[in-house]
PDB file of N, CA, C and O in Angstrom:
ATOM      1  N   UNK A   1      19.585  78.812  32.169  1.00  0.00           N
ATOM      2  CA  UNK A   1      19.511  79.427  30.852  1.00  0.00           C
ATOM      3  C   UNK A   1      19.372  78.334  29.787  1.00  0.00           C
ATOM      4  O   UNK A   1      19.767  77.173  29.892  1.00  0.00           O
ATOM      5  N   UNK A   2      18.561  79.060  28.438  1.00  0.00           N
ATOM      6  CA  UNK A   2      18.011  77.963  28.057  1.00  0.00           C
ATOM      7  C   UNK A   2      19.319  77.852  26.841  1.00  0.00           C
ATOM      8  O   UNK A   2      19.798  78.940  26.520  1.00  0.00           O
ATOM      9  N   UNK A   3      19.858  76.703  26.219  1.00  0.00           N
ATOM     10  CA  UNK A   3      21.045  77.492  25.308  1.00  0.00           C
ATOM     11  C   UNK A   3      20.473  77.000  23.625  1.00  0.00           C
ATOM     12  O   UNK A   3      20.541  75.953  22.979  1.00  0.00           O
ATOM     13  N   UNK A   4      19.880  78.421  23.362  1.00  0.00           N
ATOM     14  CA  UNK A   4      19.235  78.445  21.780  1.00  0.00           C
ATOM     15  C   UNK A   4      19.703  79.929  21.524  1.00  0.00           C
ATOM     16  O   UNK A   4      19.540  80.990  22.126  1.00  0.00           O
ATOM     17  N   UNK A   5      20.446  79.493  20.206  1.00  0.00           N
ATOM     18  CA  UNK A   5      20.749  81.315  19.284  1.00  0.00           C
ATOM     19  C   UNK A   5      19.588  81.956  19.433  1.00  0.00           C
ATOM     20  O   UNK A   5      18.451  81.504  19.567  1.00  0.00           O
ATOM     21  N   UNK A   6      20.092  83.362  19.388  1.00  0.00           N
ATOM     22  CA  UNK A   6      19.469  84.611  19.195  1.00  0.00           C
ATOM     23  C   UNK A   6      18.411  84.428  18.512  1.00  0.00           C
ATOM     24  O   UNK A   6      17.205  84.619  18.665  1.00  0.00           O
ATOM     25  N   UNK A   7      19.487  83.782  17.267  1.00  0.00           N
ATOM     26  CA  UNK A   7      18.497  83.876  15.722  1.00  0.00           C
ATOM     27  C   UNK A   7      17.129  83.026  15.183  1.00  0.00           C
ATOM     28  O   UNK A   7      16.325  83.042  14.251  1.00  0.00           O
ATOM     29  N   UNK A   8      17.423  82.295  16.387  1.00  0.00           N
ATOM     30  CA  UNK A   8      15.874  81.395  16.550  1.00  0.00           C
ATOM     31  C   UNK A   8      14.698  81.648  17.078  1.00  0.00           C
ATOM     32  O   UNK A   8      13.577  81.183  16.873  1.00  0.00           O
ATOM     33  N   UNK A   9      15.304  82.826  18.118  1.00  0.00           N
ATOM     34  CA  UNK A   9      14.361  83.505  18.864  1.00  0.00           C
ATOM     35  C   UNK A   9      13.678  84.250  17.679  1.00  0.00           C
ATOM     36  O   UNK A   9      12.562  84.608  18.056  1.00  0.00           O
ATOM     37  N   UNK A  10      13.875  84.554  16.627  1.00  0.00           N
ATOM     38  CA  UNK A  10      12.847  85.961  15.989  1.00  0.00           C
ATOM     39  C   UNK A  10      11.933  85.810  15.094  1.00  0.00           C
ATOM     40  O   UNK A  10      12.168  85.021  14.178  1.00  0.00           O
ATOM     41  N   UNK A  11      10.449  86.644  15.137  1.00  0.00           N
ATOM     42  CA  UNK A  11       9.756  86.597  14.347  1.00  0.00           C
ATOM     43  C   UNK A  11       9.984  85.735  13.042  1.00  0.00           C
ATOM     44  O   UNK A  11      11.118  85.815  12.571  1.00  0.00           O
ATOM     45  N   UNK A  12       8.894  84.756  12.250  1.00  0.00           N
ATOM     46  CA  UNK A  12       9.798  84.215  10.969  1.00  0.00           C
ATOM     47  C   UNK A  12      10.049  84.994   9.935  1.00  0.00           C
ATOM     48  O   UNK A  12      10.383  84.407   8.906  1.00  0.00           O
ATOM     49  N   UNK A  13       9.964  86.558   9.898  1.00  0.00           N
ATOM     50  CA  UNK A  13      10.133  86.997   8.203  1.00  0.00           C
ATOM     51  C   UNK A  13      11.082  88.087   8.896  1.00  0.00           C
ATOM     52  O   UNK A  13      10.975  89.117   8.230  1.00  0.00           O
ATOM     53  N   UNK A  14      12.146  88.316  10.181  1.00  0.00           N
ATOM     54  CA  UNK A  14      12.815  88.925  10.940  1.00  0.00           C
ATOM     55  C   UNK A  14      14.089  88.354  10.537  1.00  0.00           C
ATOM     56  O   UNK A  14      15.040  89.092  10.795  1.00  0.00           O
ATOM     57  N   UNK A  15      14.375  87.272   9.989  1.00  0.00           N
ATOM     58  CA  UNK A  15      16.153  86.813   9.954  1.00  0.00           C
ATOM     59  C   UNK A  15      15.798  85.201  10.881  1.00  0.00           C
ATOM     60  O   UNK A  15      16.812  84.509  10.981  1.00  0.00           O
ATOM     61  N   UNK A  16      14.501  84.574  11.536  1.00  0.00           N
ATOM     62  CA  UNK A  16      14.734  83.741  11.953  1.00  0.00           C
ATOM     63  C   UNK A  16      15.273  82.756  11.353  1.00  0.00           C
ATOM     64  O   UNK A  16      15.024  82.535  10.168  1.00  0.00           O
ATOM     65  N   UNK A  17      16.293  81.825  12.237  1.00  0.00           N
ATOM     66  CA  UNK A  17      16.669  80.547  11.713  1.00  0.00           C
ATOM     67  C   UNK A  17      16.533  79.520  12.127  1.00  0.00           C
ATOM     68  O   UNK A  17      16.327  79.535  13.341  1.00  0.00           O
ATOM     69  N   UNK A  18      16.549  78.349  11.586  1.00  0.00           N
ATOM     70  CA  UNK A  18      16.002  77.136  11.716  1.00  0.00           C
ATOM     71  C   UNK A  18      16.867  76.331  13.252  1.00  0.00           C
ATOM     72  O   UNK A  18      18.086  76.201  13.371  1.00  0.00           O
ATOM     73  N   UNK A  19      16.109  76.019  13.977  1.00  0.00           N
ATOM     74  CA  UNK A  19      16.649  75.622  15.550  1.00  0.00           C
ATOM     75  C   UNK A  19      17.680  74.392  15.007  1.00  0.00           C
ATOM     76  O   UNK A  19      17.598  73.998  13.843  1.00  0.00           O
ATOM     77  N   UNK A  20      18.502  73.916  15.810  1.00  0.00           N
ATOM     78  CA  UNK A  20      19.142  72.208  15.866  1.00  0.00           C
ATOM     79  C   UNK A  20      17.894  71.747  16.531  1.00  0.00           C
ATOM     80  O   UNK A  20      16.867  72.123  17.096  1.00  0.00           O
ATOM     81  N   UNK A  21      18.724  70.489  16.051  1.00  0.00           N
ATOM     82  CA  UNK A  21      17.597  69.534  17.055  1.00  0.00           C
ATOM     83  C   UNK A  21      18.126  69.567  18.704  1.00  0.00           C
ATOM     84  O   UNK A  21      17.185  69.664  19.491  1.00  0.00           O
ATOM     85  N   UNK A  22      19.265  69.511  19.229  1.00  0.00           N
ATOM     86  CA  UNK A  22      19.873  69.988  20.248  1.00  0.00           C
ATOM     87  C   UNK A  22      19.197  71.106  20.444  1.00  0.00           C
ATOM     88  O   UNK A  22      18.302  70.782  21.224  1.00  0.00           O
ATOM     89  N   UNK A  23      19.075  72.430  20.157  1.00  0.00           N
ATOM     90  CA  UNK A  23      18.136  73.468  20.224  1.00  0.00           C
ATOM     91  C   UNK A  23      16.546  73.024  20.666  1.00  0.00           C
ATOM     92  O   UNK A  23      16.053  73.442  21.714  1.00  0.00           O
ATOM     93  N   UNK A  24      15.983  72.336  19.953  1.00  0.00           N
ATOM     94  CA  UNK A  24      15.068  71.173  19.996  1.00  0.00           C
ATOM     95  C   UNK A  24      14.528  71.420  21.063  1.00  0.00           C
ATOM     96  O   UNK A  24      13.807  72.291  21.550  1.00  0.00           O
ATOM     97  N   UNK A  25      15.475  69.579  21.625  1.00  0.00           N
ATOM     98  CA  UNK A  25      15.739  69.111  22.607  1.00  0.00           C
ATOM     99  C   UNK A  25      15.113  70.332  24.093  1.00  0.00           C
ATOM    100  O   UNK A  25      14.051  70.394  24.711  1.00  0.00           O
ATOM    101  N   UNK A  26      16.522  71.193  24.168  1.00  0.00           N
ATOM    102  CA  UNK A  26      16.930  71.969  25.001  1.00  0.00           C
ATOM    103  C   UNK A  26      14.848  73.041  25.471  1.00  0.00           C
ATOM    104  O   UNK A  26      14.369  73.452  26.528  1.00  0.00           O
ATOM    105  N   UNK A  27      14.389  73.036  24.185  1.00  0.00           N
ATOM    106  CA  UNK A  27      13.453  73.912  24.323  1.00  0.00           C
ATOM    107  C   UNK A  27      12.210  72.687  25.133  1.00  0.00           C
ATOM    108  O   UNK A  27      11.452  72.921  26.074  1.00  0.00           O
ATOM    109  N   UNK A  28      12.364  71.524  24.431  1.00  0.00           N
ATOM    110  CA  UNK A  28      11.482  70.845  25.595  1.00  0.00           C
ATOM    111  C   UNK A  28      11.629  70.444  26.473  1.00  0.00           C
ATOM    112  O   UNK A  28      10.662  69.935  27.038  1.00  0.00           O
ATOM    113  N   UNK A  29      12.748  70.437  27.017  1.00  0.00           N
ATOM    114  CA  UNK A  29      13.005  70.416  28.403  1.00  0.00           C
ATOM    115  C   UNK A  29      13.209  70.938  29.588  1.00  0.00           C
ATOM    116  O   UNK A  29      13.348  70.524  30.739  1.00  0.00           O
ATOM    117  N   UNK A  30      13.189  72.321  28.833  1.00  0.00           N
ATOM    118  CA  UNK A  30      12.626  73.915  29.704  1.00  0.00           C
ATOM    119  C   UNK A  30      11.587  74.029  29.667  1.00  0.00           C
ATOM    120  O   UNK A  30      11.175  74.810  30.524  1.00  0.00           O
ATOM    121  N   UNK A  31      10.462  73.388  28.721  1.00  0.00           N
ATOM    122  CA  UNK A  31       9.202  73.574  28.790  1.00  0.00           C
ATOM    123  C   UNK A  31       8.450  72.125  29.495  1.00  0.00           C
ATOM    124  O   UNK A  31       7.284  71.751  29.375  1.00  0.00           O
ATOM    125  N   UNK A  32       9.463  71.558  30.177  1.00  0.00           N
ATOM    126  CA  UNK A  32       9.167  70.269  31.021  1.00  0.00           C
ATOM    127  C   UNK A  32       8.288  69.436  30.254  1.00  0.00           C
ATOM    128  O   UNK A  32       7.388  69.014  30.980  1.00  0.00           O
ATOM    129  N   UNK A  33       8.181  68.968  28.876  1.00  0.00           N
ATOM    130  CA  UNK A  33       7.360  68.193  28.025  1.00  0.00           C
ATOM    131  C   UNK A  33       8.731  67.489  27.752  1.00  0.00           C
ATOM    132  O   UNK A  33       9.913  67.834  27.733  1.00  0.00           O
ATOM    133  N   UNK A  34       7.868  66.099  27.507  1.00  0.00           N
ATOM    134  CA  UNK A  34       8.199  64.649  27.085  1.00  0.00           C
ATOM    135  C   UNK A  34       7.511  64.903  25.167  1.00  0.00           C
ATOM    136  O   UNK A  34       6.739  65.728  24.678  1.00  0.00           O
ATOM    137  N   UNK A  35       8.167  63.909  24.675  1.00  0.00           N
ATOM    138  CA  UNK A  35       7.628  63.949  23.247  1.00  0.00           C
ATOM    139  C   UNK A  35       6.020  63.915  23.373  1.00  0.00           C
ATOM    140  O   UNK A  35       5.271  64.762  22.886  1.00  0.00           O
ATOM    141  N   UNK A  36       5.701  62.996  23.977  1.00  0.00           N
ATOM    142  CA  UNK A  36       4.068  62.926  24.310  1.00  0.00           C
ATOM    143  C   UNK A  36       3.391  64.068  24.432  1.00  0.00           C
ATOM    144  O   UNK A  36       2.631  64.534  23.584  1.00  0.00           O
ATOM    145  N   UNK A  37       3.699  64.611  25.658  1.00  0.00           N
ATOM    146  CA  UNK A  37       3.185  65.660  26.242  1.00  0.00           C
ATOM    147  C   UNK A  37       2.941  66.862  25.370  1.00  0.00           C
ATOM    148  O   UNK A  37       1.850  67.411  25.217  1.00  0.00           O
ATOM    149  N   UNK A  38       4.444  67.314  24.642  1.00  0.00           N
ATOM    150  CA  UNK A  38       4.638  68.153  23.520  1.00  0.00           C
ATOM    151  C   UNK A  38       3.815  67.805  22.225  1.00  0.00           C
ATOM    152  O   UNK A  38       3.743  68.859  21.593  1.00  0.00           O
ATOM    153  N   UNK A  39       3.060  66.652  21.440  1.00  0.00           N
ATOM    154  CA  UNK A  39       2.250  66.080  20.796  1.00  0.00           C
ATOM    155  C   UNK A  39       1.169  66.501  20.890  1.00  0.00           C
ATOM    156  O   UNK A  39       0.692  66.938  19.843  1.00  0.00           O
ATOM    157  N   UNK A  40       0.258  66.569  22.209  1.00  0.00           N
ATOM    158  CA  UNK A  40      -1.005  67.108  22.581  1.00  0.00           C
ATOM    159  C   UNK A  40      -0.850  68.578  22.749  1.00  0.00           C
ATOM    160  O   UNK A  40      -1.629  69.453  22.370  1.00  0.00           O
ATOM    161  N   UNK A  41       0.061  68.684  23.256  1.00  0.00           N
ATOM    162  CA  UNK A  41       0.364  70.600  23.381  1.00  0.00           C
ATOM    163  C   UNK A  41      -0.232  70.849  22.252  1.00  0.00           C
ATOM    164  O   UNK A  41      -1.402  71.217  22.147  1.00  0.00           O
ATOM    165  N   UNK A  42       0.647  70.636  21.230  1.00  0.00           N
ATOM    166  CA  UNK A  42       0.269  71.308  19.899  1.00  0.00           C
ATOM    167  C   UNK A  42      -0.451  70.314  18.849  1.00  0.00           C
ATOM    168  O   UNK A  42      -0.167  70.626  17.692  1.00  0.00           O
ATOM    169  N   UNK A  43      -1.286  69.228  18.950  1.00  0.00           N
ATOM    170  CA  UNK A  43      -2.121  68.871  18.695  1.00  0.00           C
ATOM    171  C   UNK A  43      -2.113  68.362  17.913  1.00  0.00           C
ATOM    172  O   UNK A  43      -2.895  68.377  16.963  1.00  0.00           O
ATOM    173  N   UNK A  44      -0.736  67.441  18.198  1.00  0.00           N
ATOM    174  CA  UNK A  44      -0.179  66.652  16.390  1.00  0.00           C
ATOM    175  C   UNK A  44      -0.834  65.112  17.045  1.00  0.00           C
ATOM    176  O   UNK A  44      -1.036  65.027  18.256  1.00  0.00           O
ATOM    177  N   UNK A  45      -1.136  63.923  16.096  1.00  0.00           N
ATOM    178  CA  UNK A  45      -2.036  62.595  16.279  1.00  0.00           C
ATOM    179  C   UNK A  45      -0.714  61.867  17.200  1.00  0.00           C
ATOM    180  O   UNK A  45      -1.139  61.043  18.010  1.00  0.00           O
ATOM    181  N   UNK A  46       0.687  62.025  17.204  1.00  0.00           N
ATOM    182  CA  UNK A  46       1.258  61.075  17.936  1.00  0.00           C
ATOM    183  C   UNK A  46       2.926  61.855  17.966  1.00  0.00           C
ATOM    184  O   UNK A  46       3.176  63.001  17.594  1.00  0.00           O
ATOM    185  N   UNK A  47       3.769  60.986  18.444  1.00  0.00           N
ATOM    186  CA  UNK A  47       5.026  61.695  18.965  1.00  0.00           C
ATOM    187  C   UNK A  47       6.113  61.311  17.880  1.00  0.00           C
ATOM    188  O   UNK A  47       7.327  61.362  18.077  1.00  0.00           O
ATOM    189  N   UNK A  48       5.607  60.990  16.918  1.00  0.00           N
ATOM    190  CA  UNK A  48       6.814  60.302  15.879  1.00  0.00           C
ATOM    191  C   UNK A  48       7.003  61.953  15.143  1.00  0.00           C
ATOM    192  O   UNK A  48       7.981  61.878  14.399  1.00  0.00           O
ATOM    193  N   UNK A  49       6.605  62.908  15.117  1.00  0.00           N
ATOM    194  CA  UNK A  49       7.037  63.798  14.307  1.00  0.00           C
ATOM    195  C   UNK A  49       7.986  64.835  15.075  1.00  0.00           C
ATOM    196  O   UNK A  49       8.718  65.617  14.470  1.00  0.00           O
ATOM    197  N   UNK A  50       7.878  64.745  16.800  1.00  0.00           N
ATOM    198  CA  UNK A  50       8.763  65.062  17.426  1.00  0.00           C
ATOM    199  C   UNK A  50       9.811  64.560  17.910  1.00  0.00           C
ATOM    200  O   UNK A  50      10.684  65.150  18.548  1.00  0.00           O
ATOM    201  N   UNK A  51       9.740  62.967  17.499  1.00  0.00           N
ATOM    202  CA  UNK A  51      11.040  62.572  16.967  1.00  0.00           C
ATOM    203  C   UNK A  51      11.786  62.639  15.999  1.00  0.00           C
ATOM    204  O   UNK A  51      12.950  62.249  16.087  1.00  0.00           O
ATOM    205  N   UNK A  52      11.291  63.137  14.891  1.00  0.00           N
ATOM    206  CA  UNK A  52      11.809  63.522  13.530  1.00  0.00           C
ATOM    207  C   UNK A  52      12.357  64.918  14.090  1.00  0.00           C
ATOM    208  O   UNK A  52      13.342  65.347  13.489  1.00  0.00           O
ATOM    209  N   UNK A  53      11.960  65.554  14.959  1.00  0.00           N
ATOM    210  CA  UNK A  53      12.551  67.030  15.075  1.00  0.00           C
ATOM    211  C   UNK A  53      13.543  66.883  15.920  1.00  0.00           C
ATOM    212  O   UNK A  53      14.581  67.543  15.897  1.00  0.00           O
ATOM    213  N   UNK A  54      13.343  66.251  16.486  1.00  0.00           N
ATOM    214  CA  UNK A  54      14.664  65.849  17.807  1.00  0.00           C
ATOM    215  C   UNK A  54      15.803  65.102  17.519  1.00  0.00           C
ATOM    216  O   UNK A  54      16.800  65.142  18.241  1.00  0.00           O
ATOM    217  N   UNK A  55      15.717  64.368  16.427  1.00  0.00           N
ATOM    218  CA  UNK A  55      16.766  63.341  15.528  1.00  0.00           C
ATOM    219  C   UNK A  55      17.573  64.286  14.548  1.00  0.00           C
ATOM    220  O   UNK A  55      18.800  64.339  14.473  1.00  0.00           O
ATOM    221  N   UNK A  56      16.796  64.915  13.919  1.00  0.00           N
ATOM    222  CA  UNK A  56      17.294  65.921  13.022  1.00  0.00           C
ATOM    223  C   UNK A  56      16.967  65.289  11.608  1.00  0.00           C
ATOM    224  O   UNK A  56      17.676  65.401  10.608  1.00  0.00           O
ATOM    225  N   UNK A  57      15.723  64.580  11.704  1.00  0.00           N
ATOM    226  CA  UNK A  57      15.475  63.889  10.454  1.00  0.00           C
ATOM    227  C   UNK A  57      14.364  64.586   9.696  1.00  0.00           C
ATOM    228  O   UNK A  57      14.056  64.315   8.536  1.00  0.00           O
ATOM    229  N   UNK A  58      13.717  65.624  10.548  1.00  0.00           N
ATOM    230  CA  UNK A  58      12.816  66.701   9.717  1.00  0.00           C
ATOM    231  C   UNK A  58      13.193  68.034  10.307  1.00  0.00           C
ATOM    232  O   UNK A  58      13.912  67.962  11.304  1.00  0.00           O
ATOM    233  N   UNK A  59      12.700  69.779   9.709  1.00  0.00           N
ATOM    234  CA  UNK A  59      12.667  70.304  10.511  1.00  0.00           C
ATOM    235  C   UNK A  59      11.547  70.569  11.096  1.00  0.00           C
ATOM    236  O   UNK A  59      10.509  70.059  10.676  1.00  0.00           O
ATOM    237  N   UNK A  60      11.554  71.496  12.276  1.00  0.00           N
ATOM    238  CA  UNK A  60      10.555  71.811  12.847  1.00  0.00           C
ATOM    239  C   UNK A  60       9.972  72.974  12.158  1.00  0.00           C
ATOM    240  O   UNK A  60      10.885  73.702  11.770  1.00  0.00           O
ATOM    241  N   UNK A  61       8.621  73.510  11.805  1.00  0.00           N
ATOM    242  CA  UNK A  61       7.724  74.199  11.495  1.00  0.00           C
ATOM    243  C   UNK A  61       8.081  75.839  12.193  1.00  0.00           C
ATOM    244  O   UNK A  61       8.394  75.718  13.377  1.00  0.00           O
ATOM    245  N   UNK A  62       8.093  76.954  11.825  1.00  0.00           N
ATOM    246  CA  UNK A  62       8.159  77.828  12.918  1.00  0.00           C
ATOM    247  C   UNK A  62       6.458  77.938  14.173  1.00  0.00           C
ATOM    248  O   UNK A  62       6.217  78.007  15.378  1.00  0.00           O
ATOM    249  N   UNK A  63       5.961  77.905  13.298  1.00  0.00           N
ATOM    250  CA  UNK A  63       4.765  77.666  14.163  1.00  0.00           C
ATOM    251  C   UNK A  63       4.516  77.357  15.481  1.00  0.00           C
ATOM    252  O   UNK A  63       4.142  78.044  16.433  1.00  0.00           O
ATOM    253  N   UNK A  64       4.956  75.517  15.282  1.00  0.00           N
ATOM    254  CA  UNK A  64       5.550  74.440  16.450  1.00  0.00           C
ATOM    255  C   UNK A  64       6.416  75.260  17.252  1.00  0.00           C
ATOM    256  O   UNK A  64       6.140  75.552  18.416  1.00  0.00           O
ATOM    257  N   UNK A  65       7.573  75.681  16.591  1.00  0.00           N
ATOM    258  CA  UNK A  65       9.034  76.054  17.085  1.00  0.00           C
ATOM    259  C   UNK A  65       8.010  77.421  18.358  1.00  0.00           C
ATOM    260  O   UNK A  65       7.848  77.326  19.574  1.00  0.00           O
ATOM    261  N   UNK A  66       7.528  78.549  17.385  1.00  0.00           N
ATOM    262  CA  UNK A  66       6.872  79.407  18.313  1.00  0.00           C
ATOM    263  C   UNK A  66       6.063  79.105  19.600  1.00  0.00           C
ATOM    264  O   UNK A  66       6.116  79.890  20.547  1.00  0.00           O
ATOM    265  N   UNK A  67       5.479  78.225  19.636  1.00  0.00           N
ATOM    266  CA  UNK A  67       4.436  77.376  20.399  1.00  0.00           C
ATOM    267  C   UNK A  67       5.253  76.915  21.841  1.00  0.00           C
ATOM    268  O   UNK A  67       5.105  77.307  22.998  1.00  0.00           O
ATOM    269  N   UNK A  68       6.212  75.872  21.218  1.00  0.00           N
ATOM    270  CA  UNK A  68       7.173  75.170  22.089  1.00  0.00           C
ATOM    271  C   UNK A  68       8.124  76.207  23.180  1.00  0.00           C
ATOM    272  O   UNK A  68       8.270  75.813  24.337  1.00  0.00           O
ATOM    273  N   UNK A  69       8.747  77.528  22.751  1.00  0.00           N
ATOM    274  CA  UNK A  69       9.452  78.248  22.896  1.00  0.00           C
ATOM    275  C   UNK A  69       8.555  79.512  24.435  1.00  0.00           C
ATOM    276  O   UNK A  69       8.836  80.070  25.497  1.00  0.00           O
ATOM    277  N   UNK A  70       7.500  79.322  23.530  1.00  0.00           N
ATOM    278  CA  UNK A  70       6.317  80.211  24.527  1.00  0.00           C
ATOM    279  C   UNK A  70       6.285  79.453  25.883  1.00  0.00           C
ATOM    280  O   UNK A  70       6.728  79.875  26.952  1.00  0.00           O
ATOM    281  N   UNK A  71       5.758  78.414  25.680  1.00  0.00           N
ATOM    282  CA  UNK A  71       5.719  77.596  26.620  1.00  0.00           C
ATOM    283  C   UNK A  71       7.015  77.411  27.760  1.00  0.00           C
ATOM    284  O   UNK A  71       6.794  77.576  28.960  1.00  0.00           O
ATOM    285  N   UNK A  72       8.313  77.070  27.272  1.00  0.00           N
ATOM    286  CA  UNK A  72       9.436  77.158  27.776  1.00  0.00           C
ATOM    287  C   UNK A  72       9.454  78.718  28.219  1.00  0.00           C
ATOM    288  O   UNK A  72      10.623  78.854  28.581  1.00  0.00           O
ATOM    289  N   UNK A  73       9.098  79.415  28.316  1.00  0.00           N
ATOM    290  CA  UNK A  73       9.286  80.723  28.762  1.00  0.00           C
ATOM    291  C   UNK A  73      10.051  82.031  27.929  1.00  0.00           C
ATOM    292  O   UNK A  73      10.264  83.138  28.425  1.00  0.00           O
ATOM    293  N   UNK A  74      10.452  81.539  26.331  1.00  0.00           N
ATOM    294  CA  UNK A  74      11.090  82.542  26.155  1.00  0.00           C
ATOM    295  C   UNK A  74      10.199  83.841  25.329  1.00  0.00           C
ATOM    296  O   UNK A  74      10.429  84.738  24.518  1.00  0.00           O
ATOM    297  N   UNK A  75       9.427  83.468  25.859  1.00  0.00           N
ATOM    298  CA  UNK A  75       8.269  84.778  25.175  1.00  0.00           C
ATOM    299  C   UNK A  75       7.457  84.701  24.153  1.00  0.00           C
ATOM    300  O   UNK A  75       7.463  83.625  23.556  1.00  0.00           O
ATOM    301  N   UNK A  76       6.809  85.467  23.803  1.00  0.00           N
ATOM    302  CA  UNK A  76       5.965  85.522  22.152  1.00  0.00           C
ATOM    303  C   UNK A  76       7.248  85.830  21.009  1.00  0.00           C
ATOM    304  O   UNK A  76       7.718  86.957  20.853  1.00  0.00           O
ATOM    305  N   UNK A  77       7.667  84.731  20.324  1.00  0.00           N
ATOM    306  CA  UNK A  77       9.154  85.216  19.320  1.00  0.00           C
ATOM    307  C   UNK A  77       8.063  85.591  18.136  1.00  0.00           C
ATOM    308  O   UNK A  77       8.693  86.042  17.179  1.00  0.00           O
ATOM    309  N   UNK A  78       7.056  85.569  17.948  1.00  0.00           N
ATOM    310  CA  UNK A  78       6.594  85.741  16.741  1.00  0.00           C
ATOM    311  C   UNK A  78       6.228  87.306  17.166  1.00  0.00           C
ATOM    312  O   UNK A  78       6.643  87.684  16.071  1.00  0.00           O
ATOM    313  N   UNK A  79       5.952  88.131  17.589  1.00  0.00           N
ATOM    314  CA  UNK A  79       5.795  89.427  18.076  1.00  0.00           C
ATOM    315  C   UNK A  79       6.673  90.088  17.612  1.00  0.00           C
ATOM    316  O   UNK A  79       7.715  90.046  18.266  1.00  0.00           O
ATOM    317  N   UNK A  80       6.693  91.088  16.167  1.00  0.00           N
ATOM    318  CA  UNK A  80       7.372  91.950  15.590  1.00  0.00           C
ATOM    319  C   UNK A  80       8.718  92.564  16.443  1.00  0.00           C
ATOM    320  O   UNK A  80       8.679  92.274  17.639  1.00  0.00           O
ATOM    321  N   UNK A  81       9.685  93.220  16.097  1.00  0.00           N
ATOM    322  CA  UNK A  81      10.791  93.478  17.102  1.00  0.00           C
ATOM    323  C   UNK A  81      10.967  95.263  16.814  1.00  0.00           C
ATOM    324  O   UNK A  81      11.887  96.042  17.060  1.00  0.00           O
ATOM    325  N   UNK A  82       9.441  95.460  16.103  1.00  0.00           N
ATOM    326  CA  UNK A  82       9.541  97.185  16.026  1.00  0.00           C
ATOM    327  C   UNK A  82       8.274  97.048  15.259  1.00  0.00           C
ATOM    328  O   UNK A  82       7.762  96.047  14.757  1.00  0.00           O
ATOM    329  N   UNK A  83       7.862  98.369  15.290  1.00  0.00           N
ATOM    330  CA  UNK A  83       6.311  98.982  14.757  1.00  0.00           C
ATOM    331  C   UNK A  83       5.905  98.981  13.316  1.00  0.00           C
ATOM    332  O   UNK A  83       4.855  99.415  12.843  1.00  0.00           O
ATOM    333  N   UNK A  84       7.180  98.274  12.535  1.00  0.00           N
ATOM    334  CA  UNK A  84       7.369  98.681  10.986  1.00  0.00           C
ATOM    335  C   UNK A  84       7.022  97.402  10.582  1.00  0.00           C
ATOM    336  O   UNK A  84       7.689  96.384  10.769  1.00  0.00           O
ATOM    337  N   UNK A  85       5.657  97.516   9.864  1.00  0.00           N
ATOM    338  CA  UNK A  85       5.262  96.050   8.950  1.00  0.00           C
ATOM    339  C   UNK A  85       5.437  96.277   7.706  1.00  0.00           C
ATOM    340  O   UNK A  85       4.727  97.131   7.176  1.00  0.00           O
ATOM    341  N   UNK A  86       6.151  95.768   7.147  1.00  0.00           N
ATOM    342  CA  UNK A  86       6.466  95.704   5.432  1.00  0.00           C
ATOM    343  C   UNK A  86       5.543  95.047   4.505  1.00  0.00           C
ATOM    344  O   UNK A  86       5.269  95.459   3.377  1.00  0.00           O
ATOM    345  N   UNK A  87       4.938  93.658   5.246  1.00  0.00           N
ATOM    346  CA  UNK A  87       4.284  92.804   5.064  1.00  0.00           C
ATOM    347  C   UNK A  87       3.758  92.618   3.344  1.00  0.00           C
ATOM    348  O   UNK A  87       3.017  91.689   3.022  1.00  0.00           O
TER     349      UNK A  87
END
């Protein structure tokens, strides 16, 4: 089990909240990526900004966060959690 709150799991305009970097961490290493590896995943020029996310010296993007999370297996979190768009 992967250990990240609920509240990270959800859509971003759902109540999501911003991961730890421990949270981070935990999500790339269920998704078996190295900073490197995770860099090209999502198509950033080098691994210094996933060290800023892993240090806790920036946050992570939900975007990234969605991307990373998919990959690790915990599903599409950006996928509404009911039929009702307010938008």
């Amino acid at each position: 089990m992967i250990d990240v709150r609920p509240d990270c799991l959800l859509p971003a305009d759902q109540g999501w909240q911003q991961p730890t970097p421990d949270e981070v961490r935990a999500v790339l290493k269920a998704a078996d990526m190295t900073g490197g590896s995770a860099s090209k995943f999502l198509g950033l020029s080098n691994t210094r900004v996933i060290r800023r996310w892993t240090g806790g010296d920036d946050q992570i993007p939900y975007s990234a966060w969605a991307l990373l999370c998919a990959a690790a297996g915990l599903g599409n979190i950006w996928e509404r959690q009911n039929d009702d768009f307010s938008g």
